[in-house]
Structures are given as C-alpha cells and as structure tokens.
C-alpha positions in Angstrom: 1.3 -67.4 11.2 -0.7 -64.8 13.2 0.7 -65.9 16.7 4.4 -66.1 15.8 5.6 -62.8 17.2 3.5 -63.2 20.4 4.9 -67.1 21.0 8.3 -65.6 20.3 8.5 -62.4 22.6 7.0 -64.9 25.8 9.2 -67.5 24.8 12.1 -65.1 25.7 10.9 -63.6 28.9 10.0 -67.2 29.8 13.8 -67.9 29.1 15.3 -65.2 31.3 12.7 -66.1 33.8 14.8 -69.4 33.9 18.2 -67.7 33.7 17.1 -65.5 36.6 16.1 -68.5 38.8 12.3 -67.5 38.8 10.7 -70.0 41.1 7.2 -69.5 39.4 7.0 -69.3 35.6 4.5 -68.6 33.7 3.1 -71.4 31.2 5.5 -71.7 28.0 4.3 -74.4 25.3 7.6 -74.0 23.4 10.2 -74.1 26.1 12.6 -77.1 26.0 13.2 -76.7 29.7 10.5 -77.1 31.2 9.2 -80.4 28.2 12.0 -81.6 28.3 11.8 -84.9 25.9 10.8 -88.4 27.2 10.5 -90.2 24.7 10.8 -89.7 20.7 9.2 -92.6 19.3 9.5 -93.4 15.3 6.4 -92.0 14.4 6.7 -89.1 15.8 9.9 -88.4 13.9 7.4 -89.6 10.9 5.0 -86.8 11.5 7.6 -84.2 11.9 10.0 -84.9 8.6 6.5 -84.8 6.4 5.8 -81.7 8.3 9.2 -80.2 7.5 8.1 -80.6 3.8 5.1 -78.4 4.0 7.0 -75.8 6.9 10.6 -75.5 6.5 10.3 -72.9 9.6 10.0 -75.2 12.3 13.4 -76.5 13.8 12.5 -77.7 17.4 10.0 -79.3 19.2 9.4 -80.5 22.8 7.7 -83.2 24.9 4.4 -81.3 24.1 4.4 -81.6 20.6 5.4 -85.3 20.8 2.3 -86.1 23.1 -0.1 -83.7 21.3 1.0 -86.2 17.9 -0.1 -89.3 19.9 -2.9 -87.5 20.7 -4.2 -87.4 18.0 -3.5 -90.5 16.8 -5.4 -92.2 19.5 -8.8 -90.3 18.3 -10.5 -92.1 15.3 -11.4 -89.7 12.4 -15.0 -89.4 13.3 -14.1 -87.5 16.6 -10.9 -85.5 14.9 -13.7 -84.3 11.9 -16.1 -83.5 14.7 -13.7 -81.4 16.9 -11.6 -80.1 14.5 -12.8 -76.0 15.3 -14.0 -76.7 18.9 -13.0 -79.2 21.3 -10.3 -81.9 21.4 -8.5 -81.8 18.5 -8.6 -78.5 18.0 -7.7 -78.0 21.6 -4.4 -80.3 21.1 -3.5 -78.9 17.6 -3.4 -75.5 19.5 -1.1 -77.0 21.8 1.2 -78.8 18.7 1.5 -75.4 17.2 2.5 -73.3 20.1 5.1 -75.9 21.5 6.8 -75.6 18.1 9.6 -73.4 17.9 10.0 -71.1 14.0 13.5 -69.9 13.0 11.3 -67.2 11.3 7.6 -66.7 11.1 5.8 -69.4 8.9 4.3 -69.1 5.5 1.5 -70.6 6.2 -1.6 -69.5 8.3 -2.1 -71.0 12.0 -5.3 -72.8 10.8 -3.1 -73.7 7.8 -0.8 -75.6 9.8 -3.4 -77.0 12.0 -5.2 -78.6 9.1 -1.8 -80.0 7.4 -1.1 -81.6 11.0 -4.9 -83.3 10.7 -3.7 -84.3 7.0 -0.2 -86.0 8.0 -1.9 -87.7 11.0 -4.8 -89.4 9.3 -3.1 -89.6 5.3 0.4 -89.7 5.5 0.7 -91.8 9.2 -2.5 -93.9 9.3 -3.5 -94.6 5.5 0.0 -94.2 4.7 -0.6 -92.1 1.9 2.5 -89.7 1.5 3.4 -89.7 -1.8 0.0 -88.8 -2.4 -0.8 -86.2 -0.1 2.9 -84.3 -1.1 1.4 -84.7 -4.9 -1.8 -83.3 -3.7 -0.5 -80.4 -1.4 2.8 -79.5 -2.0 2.6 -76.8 -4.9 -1.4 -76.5 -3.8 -2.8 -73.0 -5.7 -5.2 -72.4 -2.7 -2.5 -73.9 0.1 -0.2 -70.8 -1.6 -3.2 -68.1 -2.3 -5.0 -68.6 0.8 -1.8 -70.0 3.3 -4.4 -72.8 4.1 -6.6 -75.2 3.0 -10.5 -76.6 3.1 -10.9 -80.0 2.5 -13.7 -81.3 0.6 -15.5 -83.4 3.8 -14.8 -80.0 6.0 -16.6 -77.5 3.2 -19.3 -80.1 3.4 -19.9 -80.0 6.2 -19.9 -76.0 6.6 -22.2 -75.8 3.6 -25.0 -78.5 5.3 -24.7 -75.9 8.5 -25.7 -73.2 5.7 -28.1 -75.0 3.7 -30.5 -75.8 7.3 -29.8 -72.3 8.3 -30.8 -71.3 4.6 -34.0 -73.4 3.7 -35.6 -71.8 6.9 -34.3 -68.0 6.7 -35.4 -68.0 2.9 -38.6 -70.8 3.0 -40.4 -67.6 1.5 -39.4 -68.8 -2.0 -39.1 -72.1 -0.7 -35.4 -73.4 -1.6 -35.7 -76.6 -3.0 -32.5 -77.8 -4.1 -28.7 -76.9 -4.8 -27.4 -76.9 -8.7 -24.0 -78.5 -9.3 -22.0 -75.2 -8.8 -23.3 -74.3 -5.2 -20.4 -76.2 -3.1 -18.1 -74.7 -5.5 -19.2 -70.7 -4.7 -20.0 -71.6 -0.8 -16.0 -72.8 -1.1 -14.9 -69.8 -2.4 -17.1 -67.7 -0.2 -15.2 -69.4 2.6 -12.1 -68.2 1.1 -13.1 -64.4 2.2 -13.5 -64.5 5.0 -14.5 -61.1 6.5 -13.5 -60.2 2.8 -17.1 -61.5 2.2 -18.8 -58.1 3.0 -17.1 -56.7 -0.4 -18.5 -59.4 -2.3 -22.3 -58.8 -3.0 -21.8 -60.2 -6.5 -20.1 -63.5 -5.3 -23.0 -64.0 -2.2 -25.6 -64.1 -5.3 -24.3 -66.0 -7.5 -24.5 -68.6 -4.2 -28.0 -67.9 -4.5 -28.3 -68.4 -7.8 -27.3 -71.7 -7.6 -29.9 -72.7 -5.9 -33.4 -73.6 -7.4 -36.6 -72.4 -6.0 -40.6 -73.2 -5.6 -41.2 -69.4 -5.3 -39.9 -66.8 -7.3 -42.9 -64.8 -7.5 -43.6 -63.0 -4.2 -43.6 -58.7 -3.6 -40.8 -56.9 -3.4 -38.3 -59.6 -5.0 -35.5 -57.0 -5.1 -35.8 -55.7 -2.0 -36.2 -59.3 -0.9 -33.0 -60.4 -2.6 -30.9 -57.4 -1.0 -31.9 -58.1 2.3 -30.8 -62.1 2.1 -27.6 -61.1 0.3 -26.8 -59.5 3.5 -28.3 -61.8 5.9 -25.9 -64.4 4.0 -22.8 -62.1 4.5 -23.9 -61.8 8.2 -24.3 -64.9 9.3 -20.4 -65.7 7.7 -19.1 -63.3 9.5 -20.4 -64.1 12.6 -20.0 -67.7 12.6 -16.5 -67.9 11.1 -17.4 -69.8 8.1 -19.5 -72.2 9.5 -17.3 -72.8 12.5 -18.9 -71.9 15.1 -22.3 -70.3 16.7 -22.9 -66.5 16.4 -22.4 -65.1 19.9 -26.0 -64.1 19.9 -27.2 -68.1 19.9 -30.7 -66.8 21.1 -31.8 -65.2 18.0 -34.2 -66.0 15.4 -31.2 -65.8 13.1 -28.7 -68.3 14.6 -27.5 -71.5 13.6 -28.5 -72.9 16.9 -31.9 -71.9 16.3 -32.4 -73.5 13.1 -31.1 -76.9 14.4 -34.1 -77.3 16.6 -36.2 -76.2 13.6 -34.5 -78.7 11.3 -36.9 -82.0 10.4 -34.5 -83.1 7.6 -31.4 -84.9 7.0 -29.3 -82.5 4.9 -26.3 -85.3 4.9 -28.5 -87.4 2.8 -29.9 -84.6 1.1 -26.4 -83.6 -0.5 -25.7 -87.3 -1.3 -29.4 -87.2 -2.9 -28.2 -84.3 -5.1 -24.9 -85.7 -6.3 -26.7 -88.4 -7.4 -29.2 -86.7 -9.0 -26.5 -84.6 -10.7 -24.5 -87.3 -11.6 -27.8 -89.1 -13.6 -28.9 -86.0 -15.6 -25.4 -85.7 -16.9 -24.8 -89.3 -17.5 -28.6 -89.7 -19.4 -28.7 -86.4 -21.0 -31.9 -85.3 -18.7 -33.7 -89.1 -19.0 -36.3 -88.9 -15.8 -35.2 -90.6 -12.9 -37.9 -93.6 -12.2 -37.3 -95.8 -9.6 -39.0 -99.1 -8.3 -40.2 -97.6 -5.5 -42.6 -95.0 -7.7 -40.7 -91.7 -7.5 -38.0 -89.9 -7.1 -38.3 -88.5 -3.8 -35.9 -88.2 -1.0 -37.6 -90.9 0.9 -37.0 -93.6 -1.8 -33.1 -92.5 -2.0 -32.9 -93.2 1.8 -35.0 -97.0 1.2 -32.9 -97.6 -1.6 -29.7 -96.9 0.7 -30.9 -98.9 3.5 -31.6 -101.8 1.7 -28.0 -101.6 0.3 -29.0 -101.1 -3.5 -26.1 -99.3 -5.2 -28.2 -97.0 -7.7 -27.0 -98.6 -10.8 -28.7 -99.4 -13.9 -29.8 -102.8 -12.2 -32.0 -101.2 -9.5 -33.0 -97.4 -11.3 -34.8 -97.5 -14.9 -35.3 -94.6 -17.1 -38.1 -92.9 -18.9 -38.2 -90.2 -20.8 -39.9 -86.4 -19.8 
C-alpha cells in the first residue's frame, strides 16, 4: 500500500499531540481517540473477518471505518459502480482505508484494497456470496501479480470510454467493430499502467483487434505510429479510463468525444457478444433476423420487445 508509511508517521505525531495535551489536532482517520467506537454492529464485524482473509495486516479499526461500512451499504450498486474512481464511494473507501490501522505495510495496492472492500460489501454481505468470492479471489494470479484487481463490469466500462474516444480519433479508417480478443488486450493494457509507454507491441495488437472499413488511406504506417501513441497518451493521462485528462478542452479528450458521441456503445458491446457468441455457435451461418438485417437497430427492437435472441426469434441462412 502506497500511503502506509505516510498514515503511519502522522498517526504518531497525531499520538504525542494527544500525550502532550494539544488542544488543536490535526485530522487523524486512524486514531482511536479521537473515533472512539459507538457502536459495532454484526455486520460490520462481517465485513471485517472476510477482510482479514484477503489482509492479514490490518488489526484495528475505529468509529470511521464502521460508518464508512454502512456507508456503503446504504448506496445501491448502480451508484457504488458509478462512483467507484470519483465521488462517493470512492470518497468513503478513502476514508475506510485510512482509518484502518497495518501492523506492517499491506500486500496489496490501495486501489487493491479499495476494490476488495466494494467486493465484500456487495458479494460477500448483500448477495451473501462468501464462499464464492474467497474461491474466486483468494489465490487470484492477477490479485498476487498486480496487488489488485479489475472486475469484468469495471474493464467494461473503461473499454466503452475507449471505444467512443477511439471510433472518432481513428474514423479515418472507420472502426467498425471489436473482434472477440479486444476486451481481453484493453485488460491487460490496464494492467500497465504508466508501464504502457514500453509496450508498442501490446497497444497494436489492441488495434488489431479491431476490424475496419478503411484500410487503404496514405501513409498507413506513419498513420499507425501516430495512433499507437495517441492510444498510449490518452492511458496515461486518464488513468486507465478513470478519469478526464487534465487538459478536458482538447480535441483529444474524453470529454470532448462525449459530446461528439450519437451511439450507444453499452448496446454496442452487448451487440458484439452476441454476434460473437452466433458465429461460434453456427460455424459463420449469417445472422437473419425478422426484422430484415442485422443491424444495430434491430438488436435494440429485438431487446425492447423482450425477445431473447434464441433460435425461436433469429433464423439462419447461409453466406
């Protein structure tokens, strides 16, 4: 954890601030004294045994920790998901994690811990899914690479902030549509973090799974170098997709491709999936639907009117 050392060297000049009788102390998340506990209720001490299992550093927690729990438990997922890197619940997992006190400084990352606490809340607590989530974590390859985790909904997410900001920056050989291994590269690109700039060969194989309208313009090379670094830019500057590039203004931001975008890229990955999912279950049969195509537009009636997209509702023709 990056903060540890700092927490710890405040946390004891907070503490002989108190033995010294200081009248005005500075803020302290992790001091006992001044959170003293109210109230431990049992699913707090829920929370904090599964959390134990993933961090066997932490050994004390305070009033703050407890109310930053219930916290988050009062927000429903939808508005957790949506302010997980900016706003509330990041805001109160930043508090959980600084009111903790380590015995020694944790394995895992801060955003590491942050994202376990999200997992315990919503898996082990509300969907009380504990056995599962220790099968699924504990022993994780990328949890013990990495010290953290994506999850699958959160790398989605990222990667539809990407694909707006990448169907516009590149719409000179007009992206069409992601092949099955895009999400797989964008998460492993995510992994590298500023390591991304050392990884030319990793940025175009992202671009190589996508498929194109255009692939015969001037200066394709050139072209290709250029977005390679564009790509590596615009991780960088927005964290992985986690927030806007300080420079919001230019023609390169995220921002300014969300008032450009005019399509819904949730349903456009769902579209894909789908489509995906058909080739490989009919060996490349042509989708044909009763709604005359195979567009984007009859995916989204199709959805609307409730049909499920099996056999019953989709026929098949060959190429």
């Amino acid at each position: 954890m990056e903060w540890y050392h700092q927490w710890e060297s405040e946390y004891r000049t907070h503490k002989e601030e108190h033995e010294l009788g200081t009248e005005e102390l500075d803020e302290c998340l992790n001091c006992e004294l001044c959170y003293p506990i109210v109230n431990e209720p049992i699913v707090f001490k829920k929370f904090w045994d599964a959390l134990f299992k993933f961090e066997d550093a932490i050994i004390i927690y305070n009033d703050v920790t407890i109310k930053g729990v219930l916290d988050l438990l009062s927000m429903d997922n939808s508005e957790r998901e949506d302010t997980i890197h900016k706003g509330k619940c990041r805001d109160t997992m930043d508090r959980i994690t600084e009111s903790i006190r380590y015995r020694i400084q944790p394995k895992i990352k801060e955003k590491g811990l942050r994202t376990i606490i999200l997992v315990i809340v919503r898996d082990c607590i509300e969907r009380n899914l504990g056995n599962e989530v220790f099968d699924r974590l504990i022993g994780n390859l990328e949890l013990i690479e990495h010290k953290y985790i994506l999850e699958d909904w959160d790398v989605e997410r990222r990667f539809e902030k990407f694909w707006q900001w990448y169907k516009i920056i590149s719409k000179e050989v007009e992206p069409l549509r992601i092949k099955m291994g895009a999400i797989k590269t964008f998460r492993e690109l995510l992994y590298e973090e500023e390591g991304i700039a050392t990884n030319e060969k990793k940025v175009k194989e992202l671009m190589s799974n996508m498929e194109y309208g255009n692939i015969d313009i001037e200066n394709v090379h050139e072209y290709h170098r250029n977005m390679v670094q564009k790509i590596i830019r615009i991780f960088i500057d927005t964290r992985g997709f986690t927030k806007e590039p300080e420079d919001s203004e230019s023609e390169d931001s995220l921002e300014s491709y969300e008032m450009k975008k005019n399509f819904n890229t949730s349903l456009y990955l769902r579209f894909e999936r789908f489509r995906y999912w058909w080739n490989d279950k009919y060996e490349g049969k042509q989708i044909y639907t009763y709604h005359g195509n195979d567009s984007l537009e009859w995916f989204e009636k199709m959805l609307s009117e409730g049909e499920n997209l099996q056999e019953d509702t989709v026929k098949k023709t060959d190429r």
